[in-house]
N, C-alpha and C positions, 0 to 999 in steps of 0.2 A: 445361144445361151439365153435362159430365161431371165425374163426381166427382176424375179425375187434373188435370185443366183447375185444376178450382178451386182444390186442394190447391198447383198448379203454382204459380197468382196469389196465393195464401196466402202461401207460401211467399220469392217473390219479392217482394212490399209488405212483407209481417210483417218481414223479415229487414231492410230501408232502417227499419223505422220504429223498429227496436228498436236502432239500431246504437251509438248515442252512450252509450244507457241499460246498454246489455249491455256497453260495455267497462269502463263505470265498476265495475261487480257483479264482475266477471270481474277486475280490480284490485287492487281491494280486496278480495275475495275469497279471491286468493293471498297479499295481505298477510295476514289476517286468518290465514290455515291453516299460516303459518311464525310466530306470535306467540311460541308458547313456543323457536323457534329463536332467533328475532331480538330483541336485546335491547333494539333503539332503538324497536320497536313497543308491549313491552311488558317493561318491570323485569322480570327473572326474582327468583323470591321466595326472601328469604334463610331462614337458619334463626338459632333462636337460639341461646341459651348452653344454657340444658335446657329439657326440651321434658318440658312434663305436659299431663294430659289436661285441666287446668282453671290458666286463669293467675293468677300470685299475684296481679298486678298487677291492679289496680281499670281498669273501662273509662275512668274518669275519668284516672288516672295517665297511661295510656297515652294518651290525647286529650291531654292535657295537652304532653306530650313530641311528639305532632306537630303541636302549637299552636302549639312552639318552633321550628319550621322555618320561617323567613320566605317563600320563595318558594312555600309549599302558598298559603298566603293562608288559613290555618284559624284564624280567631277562635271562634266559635262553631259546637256541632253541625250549623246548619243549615247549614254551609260545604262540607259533605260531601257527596258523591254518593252514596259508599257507605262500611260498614264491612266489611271482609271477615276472619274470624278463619281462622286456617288451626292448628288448634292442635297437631298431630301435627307442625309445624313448628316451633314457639312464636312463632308471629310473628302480628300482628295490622298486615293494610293499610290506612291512613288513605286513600283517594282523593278527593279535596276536586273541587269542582264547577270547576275549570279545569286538571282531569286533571291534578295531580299528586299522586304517591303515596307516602307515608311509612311506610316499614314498620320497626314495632318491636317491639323482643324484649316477651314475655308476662312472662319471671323478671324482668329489670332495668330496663325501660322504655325500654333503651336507642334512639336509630335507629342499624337497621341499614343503610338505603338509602333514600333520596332521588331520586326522577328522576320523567320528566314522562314520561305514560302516553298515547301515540297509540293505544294497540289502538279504545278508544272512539270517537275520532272517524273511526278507520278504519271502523268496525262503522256509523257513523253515514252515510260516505260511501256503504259497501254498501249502505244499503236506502233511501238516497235523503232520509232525514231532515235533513242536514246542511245540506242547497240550501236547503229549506222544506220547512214542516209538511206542506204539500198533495203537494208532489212524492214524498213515497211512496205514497200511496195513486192519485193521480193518472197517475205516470209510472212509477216501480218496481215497480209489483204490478203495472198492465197488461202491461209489457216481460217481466216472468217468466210471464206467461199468455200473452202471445204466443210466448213461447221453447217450451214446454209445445207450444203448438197447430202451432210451426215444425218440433221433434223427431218428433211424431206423423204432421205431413204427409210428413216427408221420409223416415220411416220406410215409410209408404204408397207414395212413390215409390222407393225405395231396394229394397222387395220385388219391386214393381209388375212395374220394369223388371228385375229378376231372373228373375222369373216366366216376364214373355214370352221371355227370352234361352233359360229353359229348352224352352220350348214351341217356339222357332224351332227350337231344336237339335236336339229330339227327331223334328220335321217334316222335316229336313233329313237324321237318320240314316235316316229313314223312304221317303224318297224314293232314298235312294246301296242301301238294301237291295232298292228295288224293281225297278232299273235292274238289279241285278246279277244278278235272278234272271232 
């Protein structure tokens, strides 16, 4: 079989088998790259009252004060997904394990903002984790290896048939030159 042939069937199977998988990536993908636009994707991060390079506020203090936030669901450290200090801001992000995010100031402990953090589960829908544990490794990584082998073949055809277009052209100025002489 010739190597355009196969590229051709590559090309036309790979593209049906990837199709469900690639729209979800491609999705969630532009959610994921407008996050710091959009706010309902992801809390844009407040600042606080002053802002040092190290907080007065004990990490305990500040756990403490987004403990006090009923809908985080933060009883204990292990309630947390993450901590994130952002200190050039004075703010420090509580993100508790059913994505919501408390962020409060480093001088006062106050909270500055309160709201439920989809960036995560978008990020999760992106790479196929979110379906099941198996579906990324299983259907997300094959469908971006197939998209890879889909760019490369159609790139093969996309020269392929350039090529000959050039080589008709050139055979064709070759023949109107030979007539005329």
């Amino acid at each position: 079989m010739k190597t355009h042939v196969l590229f051709r069937k590559i090309h036309h199977w790979g593209s049906i088998i990837i199709a469900l998988p690639l729209v979800v990536m491609i999705g969630a993908g532009i959610l994921l790259m407008l996050k710091k636009e959009i706010s309902w994707i992801q809390p844009p991060t407040q600042k606080g009252i002053e802002r040092e390079a190290v907080p007065t506020k004990s990490f305990e203090d500040l756990f403490l004060a987004a403990r006090a936030v009923p809908e985080a669901g933060i009883t204990t450290w292990a309630d947390l997904d993450r901590v994130d200090v952002k200190p050039d801001k004075g703010v420090v992000k509580f993100v508790s394990a059913t994505n919501w995010e408390v962020q409060v100031d480093t001088e006062t402990a106050e909270i500055l903002q309160t709201a439920f953090r989809r960036s995560d589960i978008i990020e999760a829908i992106h790479d196929g984790s979110f379906f099941a544990g198996w579906t990324k490794l299983y259907v997300f990584l094959p469908a971006g290896v197939l998209l890879l082998m889909l760019w490369i073949t159609g790139m093969y055809l996309f020269f392929l048939t350039e090529l000959k277009k050039w080589q008709k052209t050139k055979r064709n100025r070759g023949k109107l030159h030979a007539k005329q002489l």
